[in-house]
N, CA and C atoms as a LAMMPS dump frame, in Angstrom:
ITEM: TIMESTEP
0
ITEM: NUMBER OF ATOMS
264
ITEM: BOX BOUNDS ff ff ff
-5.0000000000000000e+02 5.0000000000000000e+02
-5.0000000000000000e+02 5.0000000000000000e+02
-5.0000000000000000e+02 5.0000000000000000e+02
ITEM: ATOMS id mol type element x y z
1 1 1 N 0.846 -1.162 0
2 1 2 C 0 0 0
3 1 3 C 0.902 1.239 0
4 2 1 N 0.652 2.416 -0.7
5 2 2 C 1.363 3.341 -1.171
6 2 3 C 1.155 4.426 -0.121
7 3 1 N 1.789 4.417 1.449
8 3 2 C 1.391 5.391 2.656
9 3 3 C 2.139 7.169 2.303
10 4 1 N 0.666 7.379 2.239
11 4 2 C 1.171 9.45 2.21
12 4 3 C 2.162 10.103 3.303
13 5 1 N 3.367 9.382 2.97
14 5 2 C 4.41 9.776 3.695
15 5 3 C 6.016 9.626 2.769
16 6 1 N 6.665 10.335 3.047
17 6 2 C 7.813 10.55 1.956
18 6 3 C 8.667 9.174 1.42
19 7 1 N 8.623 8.683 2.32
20 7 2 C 9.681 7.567 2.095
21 7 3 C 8.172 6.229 1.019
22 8 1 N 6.898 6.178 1.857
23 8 2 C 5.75 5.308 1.059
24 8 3 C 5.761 4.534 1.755
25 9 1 N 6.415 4.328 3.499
26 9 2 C 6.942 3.207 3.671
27 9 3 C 5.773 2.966 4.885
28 10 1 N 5.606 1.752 5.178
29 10 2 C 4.226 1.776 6.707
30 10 3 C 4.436 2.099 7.94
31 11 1 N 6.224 1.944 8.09
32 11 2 C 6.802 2.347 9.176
33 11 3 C 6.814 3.131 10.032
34 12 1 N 6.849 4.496 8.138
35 12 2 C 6.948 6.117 8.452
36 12 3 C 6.01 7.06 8.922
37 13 1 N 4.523 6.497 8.834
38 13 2 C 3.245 6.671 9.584
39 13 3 C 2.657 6.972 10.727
40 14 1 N 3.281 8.495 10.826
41 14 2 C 2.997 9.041 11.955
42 14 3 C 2.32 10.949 11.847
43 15 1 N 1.614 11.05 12.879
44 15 2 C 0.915 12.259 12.402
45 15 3 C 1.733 13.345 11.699
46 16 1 N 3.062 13.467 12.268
47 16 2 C 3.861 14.324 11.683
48 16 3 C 4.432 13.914 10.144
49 17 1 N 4.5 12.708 10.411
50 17 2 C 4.966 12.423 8.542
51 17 3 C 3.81 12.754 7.442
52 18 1 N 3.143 12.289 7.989
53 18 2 C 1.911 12.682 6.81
54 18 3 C 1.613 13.898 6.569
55 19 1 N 1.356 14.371 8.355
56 19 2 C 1.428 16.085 7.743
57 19 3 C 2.621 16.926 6.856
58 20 1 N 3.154 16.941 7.113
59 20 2 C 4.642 16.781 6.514
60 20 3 C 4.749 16.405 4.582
61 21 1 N 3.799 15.391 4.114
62 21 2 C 3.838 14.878 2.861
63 21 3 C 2.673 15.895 2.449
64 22 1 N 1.517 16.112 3.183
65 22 2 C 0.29 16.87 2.408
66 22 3 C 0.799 17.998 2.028
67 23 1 N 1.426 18.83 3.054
68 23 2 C 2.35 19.973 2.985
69 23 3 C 3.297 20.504 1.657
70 24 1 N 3.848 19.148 1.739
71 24 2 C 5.102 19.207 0.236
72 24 3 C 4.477 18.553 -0.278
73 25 1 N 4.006 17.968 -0.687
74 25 2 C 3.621 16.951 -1.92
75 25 3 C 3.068 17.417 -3.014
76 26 1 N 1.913 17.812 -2.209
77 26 2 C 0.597 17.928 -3.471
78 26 3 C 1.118 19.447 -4.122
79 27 1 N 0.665 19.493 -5.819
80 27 2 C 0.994 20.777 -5.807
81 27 3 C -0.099 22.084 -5.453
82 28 1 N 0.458 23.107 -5.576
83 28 2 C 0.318 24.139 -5.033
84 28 3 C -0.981 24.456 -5.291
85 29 1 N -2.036 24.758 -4.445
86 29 2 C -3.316 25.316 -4.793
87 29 3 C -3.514 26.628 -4.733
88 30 1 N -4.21 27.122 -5.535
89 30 2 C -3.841 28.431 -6.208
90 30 3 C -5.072 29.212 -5.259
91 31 1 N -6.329 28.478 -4.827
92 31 2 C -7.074 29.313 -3.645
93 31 3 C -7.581 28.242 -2.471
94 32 1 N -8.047 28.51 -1.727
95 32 2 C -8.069 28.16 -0.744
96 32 3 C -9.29 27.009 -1.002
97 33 1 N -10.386 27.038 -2.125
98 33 2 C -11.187 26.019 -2.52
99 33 3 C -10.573 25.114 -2.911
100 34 1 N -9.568 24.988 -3.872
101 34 2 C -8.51 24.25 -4.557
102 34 3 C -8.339 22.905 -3.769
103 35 1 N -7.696 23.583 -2.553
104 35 2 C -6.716 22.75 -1.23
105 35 3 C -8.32 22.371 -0.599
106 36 1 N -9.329 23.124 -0.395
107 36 2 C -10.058 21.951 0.441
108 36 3 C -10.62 20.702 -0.705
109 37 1 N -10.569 20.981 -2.259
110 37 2 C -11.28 20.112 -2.953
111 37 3 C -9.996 19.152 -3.298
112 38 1 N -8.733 19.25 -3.009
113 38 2 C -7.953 18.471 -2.634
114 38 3 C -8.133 17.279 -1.613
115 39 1 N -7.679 17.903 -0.359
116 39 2 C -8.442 17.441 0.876
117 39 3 C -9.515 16.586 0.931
118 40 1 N -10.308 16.881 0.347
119 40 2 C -11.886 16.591 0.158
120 40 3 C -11.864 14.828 -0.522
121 41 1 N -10.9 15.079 -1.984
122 41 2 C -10.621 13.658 -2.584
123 41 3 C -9.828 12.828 -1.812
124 42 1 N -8.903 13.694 -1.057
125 42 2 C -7.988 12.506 -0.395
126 42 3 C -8.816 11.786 0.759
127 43 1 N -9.75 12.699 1.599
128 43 2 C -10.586 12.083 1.979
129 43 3 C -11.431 10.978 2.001
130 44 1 N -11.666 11.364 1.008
131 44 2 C -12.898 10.145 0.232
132 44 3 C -11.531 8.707 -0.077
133 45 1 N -10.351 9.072 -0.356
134 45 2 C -10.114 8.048 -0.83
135 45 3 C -9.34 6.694 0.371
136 46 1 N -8.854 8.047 1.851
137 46 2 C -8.435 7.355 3.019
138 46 3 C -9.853 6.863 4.344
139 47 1 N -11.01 6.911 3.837
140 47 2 C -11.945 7.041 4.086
141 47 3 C -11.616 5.284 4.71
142 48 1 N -11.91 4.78 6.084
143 48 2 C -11.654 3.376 6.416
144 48 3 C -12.519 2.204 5.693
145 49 1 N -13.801 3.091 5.083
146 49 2 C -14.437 2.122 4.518
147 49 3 C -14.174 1.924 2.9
148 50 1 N -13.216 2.668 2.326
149 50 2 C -12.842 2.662 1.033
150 50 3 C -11.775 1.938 0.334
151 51 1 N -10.908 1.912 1.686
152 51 2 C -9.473 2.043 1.362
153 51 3 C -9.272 0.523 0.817
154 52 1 N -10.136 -0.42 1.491
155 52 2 C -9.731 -2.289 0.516
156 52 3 C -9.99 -2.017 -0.487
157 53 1 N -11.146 -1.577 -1.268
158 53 2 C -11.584 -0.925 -2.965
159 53 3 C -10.524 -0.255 -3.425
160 54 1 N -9.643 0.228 -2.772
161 54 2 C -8.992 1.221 -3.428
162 54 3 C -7.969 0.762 -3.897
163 55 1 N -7.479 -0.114 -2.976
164 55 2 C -6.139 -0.876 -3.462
165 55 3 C -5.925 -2.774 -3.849
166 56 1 N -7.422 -2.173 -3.709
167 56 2 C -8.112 -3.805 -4.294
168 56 3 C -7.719 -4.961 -3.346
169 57 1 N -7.634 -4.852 -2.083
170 57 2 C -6.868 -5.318 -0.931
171 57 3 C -8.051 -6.031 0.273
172 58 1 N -8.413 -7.27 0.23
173 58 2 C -9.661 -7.573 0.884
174 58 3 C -9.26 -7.983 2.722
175 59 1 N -8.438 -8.056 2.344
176 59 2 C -7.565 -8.579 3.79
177 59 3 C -6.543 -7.637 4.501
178 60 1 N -7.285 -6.488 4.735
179 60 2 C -6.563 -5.563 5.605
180 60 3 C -6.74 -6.163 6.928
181 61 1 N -5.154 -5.888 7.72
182 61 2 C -4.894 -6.485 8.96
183 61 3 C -5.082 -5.35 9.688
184 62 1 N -5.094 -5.432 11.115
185 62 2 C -5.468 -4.579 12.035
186 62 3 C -4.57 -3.77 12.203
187 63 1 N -3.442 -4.312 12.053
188 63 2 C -2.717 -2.84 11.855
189 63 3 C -2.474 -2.3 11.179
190 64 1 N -2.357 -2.507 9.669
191 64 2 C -2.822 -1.667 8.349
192 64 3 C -4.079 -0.831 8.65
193 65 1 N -5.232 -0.949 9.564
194 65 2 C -6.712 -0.463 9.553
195 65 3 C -5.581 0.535 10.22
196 66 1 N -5.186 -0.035 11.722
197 66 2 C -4.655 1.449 12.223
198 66 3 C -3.844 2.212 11.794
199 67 1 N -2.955 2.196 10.835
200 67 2 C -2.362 3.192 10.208
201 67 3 C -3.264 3.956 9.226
202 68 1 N -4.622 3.278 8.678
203 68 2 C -5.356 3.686 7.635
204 68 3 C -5.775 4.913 8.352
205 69 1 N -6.273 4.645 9.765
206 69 2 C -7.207 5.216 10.821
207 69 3 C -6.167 6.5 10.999
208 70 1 N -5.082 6.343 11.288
209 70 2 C -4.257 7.411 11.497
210 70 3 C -4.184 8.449 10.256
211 71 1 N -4.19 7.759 8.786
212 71 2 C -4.188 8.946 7.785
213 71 3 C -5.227 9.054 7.765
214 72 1 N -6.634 8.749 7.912
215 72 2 C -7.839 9.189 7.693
216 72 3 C -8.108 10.381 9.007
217 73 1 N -7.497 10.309 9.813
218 73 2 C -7.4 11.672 11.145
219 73 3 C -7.073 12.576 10.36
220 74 1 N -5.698 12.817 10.268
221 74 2 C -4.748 13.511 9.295
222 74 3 C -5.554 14.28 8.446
223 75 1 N -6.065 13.334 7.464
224 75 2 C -6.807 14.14 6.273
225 75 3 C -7.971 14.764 6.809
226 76 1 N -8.94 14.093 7.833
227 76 2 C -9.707 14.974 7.996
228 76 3 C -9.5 16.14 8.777
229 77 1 N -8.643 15.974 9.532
230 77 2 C -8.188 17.219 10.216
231 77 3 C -7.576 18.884 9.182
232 78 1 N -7.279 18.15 8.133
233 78 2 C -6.607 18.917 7.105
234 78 3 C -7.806 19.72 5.922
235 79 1 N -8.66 18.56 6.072
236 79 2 C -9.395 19.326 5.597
237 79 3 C -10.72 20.246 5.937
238 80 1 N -10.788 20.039 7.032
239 80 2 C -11.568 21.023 8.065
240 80 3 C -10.7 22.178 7.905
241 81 1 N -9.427 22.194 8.286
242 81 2 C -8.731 23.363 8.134
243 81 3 C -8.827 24.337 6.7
244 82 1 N -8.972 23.008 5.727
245 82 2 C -8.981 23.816 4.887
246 82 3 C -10.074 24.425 4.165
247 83 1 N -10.889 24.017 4.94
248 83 2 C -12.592 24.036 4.638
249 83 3 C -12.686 25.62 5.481
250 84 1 N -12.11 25.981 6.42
251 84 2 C -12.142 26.82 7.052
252 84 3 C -11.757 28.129 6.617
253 85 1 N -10.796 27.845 5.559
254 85 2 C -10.289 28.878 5.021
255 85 3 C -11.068 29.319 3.902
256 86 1 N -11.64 28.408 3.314
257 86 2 C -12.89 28.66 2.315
258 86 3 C -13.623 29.925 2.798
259 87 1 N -14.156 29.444 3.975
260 87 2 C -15.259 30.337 4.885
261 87 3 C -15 31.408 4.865
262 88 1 N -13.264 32.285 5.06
263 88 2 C -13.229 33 5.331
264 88 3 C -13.145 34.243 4.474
């Protein structure tokens, strides 16, 4: 599984790495809708009930769920933020 963290690795899966990859990674959104409709897809796609569909993976182990669980925080936390900035 391909983890939103620099290295890709399952190891590296920690709130700060990920935040850290959303940060640099994605490119640059030009307004503040951009980054939440960013957000928004990555959402949908770290979503715990998505993520076996996604990687076509029927046998997620419990600790794959909890690292899933950990980027699905992440993103939603990220994108509230960035939902916020919409607002403003």
């Amino acid at each position: 599984m391909p983890w939103p963290v620099k290295s890709g690795h399952w190891k590296d899966v920690a709130d700060g790495s990920i935040l850290e990859f959303y940060q640099k990674a994605p490119p640059e959104a030009n307004t503040p809708r951009d980054a939440y409709s960013r957000m928004q897809a990555e959402n949908l796609k770290w979503h715990t009930d998505k993520v076996s569909a996604l990687f076509g993976r029927t046998d997620i182990d419990e600790t794959d769920m909890k690292l899933v669980n950990t980027v699905a925080q992440v993103v939603i936390q990220l994108r509230k933020e960035a939902q916020n900035r919409v607002k403003q």
